[in-house]
N, C-alpha and C positions, 0 to 999 in steps of 0.2 A: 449513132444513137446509144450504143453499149458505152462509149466511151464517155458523153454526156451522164449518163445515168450512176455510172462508177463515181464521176468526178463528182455529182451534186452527193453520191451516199458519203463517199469519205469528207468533203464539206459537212455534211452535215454531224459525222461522227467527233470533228477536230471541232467544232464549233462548240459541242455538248462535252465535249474534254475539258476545253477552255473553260466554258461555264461552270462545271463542277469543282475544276481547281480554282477558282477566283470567288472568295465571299462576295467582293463588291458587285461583280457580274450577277452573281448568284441570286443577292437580296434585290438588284434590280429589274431580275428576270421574275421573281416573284412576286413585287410591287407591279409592275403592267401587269400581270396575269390578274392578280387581285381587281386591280384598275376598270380593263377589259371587264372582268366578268361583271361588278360593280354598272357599267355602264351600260349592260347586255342587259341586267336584270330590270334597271331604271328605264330601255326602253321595249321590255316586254309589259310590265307595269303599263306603260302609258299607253301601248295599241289593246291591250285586256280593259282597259278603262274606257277609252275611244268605243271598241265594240260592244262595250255592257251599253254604252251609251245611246248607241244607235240600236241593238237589241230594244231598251227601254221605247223608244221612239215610235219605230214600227211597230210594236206591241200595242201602245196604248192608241195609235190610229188606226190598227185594223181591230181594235173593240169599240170604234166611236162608229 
């Protein structure tokens, strides 16, 4: 398990070297990140809109 955990830390340290020394790498790590979050926020949007919607619903039938 030590030995797994060593190999995924230094994987993951060589990875973010590479990243850093490479613009191309760089601007494409930051375009998904944009992307992701972009598509995070579009679909917090639609379940906040969803439950205002059915908030409105049961509202106006437990005043009928």
């Amino acid at each position: 398990m030590e030995k797994f955990i060593l190999g995924l830390a230094i994987g993951m340290a060589g990875g973010a070297i590479i990243v850093a020394n490479n613009c191309k790498l760089r601007n494409l790590v930051k375009k998904n990140q944009e992307d992701f979050m972009q598509k995070a926020e579009n679909y917090i949007d639609t379940k906040l809109e969803e439950l205002e919607k059915n908030g409105k619903k049961t509202s106006s039938k437990s005043s009928e």
